[in-house]
N, C-alpha and C positions, 0 to 999 in steps of 0.2 A: 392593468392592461398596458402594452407597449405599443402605441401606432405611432410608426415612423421611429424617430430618436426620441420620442416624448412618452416617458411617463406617464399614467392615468392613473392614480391610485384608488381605491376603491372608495367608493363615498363621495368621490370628487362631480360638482356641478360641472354640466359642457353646455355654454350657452351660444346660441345659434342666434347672430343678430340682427332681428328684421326692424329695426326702427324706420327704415327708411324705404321701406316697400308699400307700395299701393298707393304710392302719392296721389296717382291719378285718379281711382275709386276707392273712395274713405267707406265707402259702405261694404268694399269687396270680401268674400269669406275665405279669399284665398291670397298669395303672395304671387306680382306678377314684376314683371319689369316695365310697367308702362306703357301707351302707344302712342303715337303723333309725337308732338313737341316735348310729350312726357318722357317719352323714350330714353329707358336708362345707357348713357354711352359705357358703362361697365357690363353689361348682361353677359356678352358674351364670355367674357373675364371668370364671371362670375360662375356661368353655365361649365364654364371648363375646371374651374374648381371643385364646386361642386360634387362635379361627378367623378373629379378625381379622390376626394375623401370618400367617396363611398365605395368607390372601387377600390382603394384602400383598405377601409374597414372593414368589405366584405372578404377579399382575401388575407386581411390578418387575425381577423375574429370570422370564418364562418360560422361558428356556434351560437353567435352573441341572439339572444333571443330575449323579449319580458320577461321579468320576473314574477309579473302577477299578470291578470285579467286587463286589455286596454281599458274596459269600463273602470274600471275599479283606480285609475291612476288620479289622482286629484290635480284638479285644473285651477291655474292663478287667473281671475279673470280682472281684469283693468286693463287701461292703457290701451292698444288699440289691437289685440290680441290676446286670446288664450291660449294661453300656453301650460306646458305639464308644471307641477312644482316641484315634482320628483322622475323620475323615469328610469326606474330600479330595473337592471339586467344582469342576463344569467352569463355567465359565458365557458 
């Protein structure tokens, strides 16, 4: 797959990096930017990017869909998140 001038080749891992979300709720089951003094001074940055990769993605792949069952995707759990280990799609 080609998004933007970049290559994808098939097979290829795309890791999305949250090391540094949720500072503020260690217990949180979701990815937030913070509140109060935690408040991340990039969100908005971040918010804009974001959405511009997906609105990307969805008009350069709108086909891009699973390749299998969500259930069935196998999950790396440690660290302070699970995340997929694989996340095979169709496109």
């Amino acid at each position: 797959m080609t998004l933007s001038a970049t290559v994808i080749p098939a097979g290829s891992a795309v890791l999305a990096a949250t090391h540094s979300a949720n500072r503020d709720r260690p217990d949180g089951p979701h990815l937030a930017f913070g509140h109060g003094p935690h408040y991340c001074l990039g969100a908005p940055l971040a918010r804009l990017e974001l959405t511009t990769v997906l609105h990307s993605l969805v008009r350069h792949a709108p086909e891009l869909r699973l390749a299998t069952p969500a259930r069935d995707i196998p999950l790396l759990l440690g660290g302070r998140f699970a995340r997929p280990a694989t996340l095979p799609v169709l496109t």
